[in-house]
N, C-alpha and C positions, 0 to 999 in steps of 0.2 A: 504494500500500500504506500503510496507515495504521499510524504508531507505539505503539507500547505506550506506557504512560505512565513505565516506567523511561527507553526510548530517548531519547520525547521532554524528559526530563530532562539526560539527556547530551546530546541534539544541543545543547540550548538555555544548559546549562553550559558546553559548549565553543567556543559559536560567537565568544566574546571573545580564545581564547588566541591569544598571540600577537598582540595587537591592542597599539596605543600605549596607554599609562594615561597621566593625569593626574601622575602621581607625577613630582616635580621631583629633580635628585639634585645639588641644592644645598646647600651647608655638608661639601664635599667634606674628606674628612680628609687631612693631608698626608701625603706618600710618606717612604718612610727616606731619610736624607739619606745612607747611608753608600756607598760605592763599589762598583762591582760586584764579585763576588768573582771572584776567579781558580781554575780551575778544571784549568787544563792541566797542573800538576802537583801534585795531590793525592792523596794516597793513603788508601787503603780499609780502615779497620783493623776492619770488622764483620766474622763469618764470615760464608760460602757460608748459603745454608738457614735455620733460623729460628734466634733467638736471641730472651733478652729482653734490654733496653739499660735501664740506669739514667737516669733522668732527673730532675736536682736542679730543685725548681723551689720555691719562700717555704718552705726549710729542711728541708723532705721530698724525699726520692727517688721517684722512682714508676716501676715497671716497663713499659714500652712494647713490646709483640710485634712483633718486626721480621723479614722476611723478604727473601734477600737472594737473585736468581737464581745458578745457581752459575755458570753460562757469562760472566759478566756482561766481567770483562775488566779492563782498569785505567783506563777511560774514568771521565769522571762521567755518574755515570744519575740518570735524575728519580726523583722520591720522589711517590707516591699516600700520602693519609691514611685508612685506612676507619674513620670511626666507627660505633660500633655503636650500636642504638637503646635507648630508655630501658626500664628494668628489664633490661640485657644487661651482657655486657661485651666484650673486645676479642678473645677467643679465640674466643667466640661468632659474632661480625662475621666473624675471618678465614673460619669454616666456611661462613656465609650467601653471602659474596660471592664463596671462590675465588677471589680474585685473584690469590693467590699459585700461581696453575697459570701465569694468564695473563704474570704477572711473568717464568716460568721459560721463557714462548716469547718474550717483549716488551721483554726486559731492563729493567727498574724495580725499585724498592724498594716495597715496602707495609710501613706501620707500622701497629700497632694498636693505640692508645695507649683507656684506660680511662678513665670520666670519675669522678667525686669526689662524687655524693649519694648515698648509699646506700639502698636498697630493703631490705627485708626479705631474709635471704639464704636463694635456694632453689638455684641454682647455685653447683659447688666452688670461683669464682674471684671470687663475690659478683656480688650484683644491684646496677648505677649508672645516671645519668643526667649529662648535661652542665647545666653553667651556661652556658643561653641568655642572651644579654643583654638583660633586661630581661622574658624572655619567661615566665609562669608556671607550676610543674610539674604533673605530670597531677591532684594534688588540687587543684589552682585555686591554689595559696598560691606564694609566690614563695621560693626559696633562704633561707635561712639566713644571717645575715648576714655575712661572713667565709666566705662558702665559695669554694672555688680561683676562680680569674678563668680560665676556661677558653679565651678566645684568647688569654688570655696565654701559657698552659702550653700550646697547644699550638704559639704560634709559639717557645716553650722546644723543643720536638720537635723542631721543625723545624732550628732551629739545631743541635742535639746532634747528632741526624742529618746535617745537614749537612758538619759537620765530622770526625765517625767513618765517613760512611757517602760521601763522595765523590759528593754531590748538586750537579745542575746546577743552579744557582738558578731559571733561566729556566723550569723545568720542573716547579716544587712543584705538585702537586695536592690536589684534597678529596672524597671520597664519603662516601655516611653514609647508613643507613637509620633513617627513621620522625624519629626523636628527631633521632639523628648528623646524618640532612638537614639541619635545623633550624641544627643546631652549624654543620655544611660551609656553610649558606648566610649565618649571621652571620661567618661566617671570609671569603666575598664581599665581603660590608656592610664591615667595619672593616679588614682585612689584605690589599687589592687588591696591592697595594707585592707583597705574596710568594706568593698564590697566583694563578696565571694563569689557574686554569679552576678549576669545582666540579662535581658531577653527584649533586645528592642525589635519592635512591629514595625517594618517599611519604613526601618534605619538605622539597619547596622552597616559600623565602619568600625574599621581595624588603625585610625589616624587620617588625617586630612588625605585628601588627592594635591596629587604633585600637579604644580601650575604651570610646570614644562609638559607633563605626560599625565592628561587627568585622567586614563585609563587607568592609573599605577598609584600606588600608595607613597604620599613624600619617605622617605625617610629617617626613622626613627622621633614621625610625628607619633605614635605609641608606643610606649617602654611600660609596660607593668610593670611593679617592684616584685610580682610572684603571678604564676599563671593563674588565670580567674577564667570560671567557667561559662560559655557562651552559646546562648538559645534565641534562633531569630526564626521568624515567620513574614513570607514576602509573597504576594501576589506575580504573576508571570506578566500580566498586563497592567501593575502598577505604572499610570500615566507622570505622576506626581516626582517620587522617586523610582526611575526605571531599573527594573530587573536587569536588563542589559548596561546600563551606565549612562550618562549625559555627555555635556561639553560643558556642564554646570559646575563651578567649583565648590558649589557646596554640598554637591553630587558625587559624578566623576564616577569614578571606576564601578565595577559590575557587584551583585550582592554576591555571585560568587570571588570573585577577587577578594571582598571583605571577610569570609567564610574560610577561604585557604588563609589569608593574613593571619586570622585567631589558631586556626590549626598550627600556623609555624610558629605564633606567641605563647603555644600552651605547648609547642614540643611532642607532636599529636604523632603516634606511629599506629601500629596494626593497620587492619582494614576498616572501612569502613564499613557499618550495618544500614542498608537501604529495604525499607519498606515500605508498599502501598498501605497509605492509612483508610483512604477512603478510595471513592474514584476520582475525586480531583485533585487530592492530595499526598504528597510525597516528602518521606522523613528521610537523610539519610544522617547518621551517627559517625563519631568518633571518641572514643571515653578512654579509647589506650592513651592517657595526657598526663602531663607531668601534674603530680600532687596531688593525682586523683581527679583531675577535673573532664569535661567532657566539651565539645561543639557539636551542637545540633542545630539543621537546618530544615524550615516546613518548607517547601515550594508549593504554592497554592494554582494550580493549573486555573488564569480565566482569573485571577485573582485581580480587584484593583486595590486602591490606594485606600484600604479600609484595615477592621482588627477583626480577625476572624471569628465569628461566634456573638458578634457585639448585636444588641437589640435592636438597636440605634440606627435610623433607616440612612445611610450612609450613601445608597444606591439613588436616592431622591435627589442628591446633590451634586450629583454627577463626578464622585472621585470612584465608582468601578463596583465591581460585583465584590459582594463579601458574603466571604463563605460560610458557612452555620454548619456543616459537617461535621466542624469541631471546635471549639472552645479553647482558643487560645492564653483566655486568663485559670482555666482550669490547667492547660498542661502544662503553664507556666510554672504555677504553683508548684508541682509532681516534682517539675524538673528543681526548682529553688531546694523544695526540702532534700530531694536526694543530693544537691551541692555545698550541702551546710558546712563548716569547719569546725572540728573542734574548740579550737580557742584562736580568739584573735584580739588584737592590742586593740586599745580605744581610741577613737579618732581624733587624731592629732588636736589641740585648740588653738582655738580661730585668734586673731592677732586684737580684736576687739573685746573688750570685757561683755558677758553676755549673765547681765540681772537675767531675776526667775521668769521665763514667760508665763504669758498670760495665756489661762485656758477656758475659753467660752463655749458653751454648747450650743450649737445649731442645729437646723435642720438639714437633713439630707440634701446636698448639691442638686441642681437639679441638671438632667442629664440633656444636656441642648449640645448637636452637634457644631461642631465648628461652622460661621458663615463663612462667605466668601467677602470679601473686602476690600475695598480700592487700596492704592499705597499712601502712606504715609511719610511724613519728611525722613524718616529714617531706615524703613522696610518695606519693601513689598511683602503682603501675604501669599502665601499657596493657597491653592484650589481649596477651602473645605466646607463643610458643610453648611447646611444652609435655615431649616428646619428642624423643631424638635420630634421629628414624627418617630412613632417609631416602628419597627422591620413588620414586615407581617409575617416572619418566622421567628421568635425571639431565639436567644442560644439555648445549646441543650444545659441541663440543672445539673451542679456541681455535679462532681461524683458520676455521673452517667455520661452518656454519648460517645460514639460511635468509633472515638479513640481509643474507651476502652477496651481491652484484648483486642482489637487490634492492632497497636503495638507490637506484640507477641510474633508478629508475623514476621516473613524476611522473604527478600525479592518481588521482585514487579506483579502488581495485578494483573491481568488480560483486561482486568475493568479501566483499569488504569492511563488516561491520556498518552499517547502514545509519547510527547513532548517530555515530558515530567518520568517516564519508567525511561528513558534513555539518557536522562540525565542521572537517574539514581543509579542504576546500573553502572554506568559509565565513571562516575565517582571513587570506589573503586580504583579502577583501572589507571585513571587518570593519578591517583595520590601515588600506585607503586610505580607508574613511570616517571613519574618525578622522582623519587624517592631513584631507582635506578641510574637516572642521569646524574643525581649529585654525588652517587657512589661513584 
């Protein structure tokens, strides 16, 4: 049967993921020197349900949405970060990703902390974006100068949280869609020391694209101080951030490019395990990784610029089909707890003195997709959403759907797009002949 010439763009996009890259993860940054923190008798002073948490960070406060299971208990639970994507903000994210369902059967914390460029404002809680490190905003131009250090402020989260919210250190997490990926995968790049695992949605990168070769990764634009483990889910037909790469520098190279990058940052050998999850979707693994960690990648066949499993009618606003076969805040999760660390050092502190914040209870975010929006003097927005409507299939309920024992599986479906089983396949093959050439 002979390919379309979309297909055979996918097969022939995917046939690198998960393959070793070039990329060296030399000029490693160091880890926190401080002690691990003690955890077995801390107490929890956030409520139950959602609140907002004060968060002092270079002499502004900033409001962070935190949700807290109520069953939770007097343990320390891990902490997930969901950033939201750019022209969004952090109430928006909680309703995109729902994680705070999956928190209320999984026991964790999700924060949802807001990022600091401003967009034009067409939502009640304002339109933002993060400051990528180094990375340019959707009008090509780069931040402003003095604007937030945004790993900084968000390893400030992470601390605040920590110490109000009774977080296991060994257990910090990162998701983030579109933009937020971007953020979550530079929180990889420089704060290995405090998050253990990331899993950005249509935005993972392995360091900026080089602005000689934006097919290619710069150069020891990511140095983790230790391998951290990495889970991405990417649509085939994401219009927004392309599967295949742009000419965009805050784009740039392929999400398989980004996918071998992590492989060769975690020191990734054996074979890879590739299975049909559903029929449009395709896992393929690698967990043989230094320190125990793993990369896993979805490729979403037909997939756009959406979170897979989200309720959120995404498809109404014209960023692409989102797929509901499976629940990507669910396997997310799966994948966090089986990446947890034993012990790990407390996050460094911040250069600013940070009084107690303040914790207000609110009402649940309400879950409005991103609009779309003119530019503003500082950014253009990407495509997003536009209404609150939401999917007329919602996602499947923690704990269930279609991922389940499916997993278990290994090798291509016959049900399986032909595009997506010749890339998993192919993966594999692709990582041991690399692996040959550099012997």
């Amino acid at each position: 049967m002979s390919l379309s010439p979309s297909a055979r763009r996918t097969r022939l996009g995917l046939l690198s993921l998960l393959a070793a890259s070039a990329l060296g993860a030399g000029g490693l940054v160091a880890a926190g020197s401080a002690s691990a923190a003690t955890v077995a008798d801390c107490v929890r002073s956030l409520p139950a349900g959602d609140s907002t948490v004060g968060v002092p960070f270079g002499g502004t406060t900033y409001d962070v949405l935190v949700h807290v299971p109520a069953d939770a208990g007097d343990g320390a639970l891990p902490l997930v970060l969901d950033l939201h994507g750019s022209n969004s903000n952090g109430g928006v994210q909680a309703g995109i990703s729902d994680l705070a369902s999956v928190a209320d059967q999984k026991d964790f914390i999700v924060a949802n902390p807001t990022g600091a460029i401003e967009f034009e404002k067409t939502l009640e809680d304002g339109n933002w974006a993060w400051n990528v490190p180094g990375v340019p905003l959707t009008s090509g131009t780069f931040p402003p100068e003095g604007s937030r250090d945004d790993v900084a402020f968000l390893s400030s989260v992470v601390e605040t949280l920590s110490a109000q919210g009774c977080v296991d250190p060994g257990s910090v997490f990162a998701t983030g869609f579109s933009g937020g990926g971007r953020m979550a995968s530079a929180l990889a790049c420089t704060r290995a020391d405090l998050f253990a695992a990331v899993a950005p949605v249509a935005g993972l990168r392995a360091g900026r694209a080089d602005l000689d070769d934006l097919t290619t990764i710069e150069a020891g634009s990511c140095a983790p101080a230790r391998p951290v483990s990495v889970l991405t889910f990417h649509g085939t037909a994401d219009a927004v951030n392309p599967f295949d790469g742009n000419e965009d520098p805050r784009w740039g190279y392929s999400v398989a490019t980004a996918t071998a990058g992590w492989a060769s940052l975690d020191d990734c050998g054996g074979e890879p395990v590739t299975t049909a999850v559903t029929a449009e979707v395709g896992r393929a693994v690698l967990d043989d990784c230094a320190d125990g960690t793993s990369v896993e990648a979805y490729a979403i066949e037909g997939g756009g610029h959406t979170w897979p499993g989200t309720a959120v009618d995404l498809e109404a606003s014209g960023l692409g089909v989102v797929n509901r076969s499976i629940s990507a805040s669910e396997i997310m999760w799966d994948f966090f707890a089986a990446h947890a660390r034993t012990s790990e050092p407390s996050p460094e502190p911040t250069a600013t003195a940070t009084p107690e914040p303040t914790v207000t209870a609110t009402p649940e975010p309400t879950a409005t997709p991103e609009p779309t929006a003119t530019a503003s003097p500082t950014a253009t927005p990407e495509p997003t959403a536009s209404s609150p409507t939401t999917a007329p299939t919602a996602a499947p309920a923690a704990g269930s759907g279609p991922h389940r024992g499916a997993l278990a599986e290994t090798g291509a479906s016959a049900s399986l797009p032909l595009g997506t089983a010749a890339m998993l396949l192919a993966a594999g093959g692709a990582l041991l002949l690399a692996r040959r050439r550099r012997a």
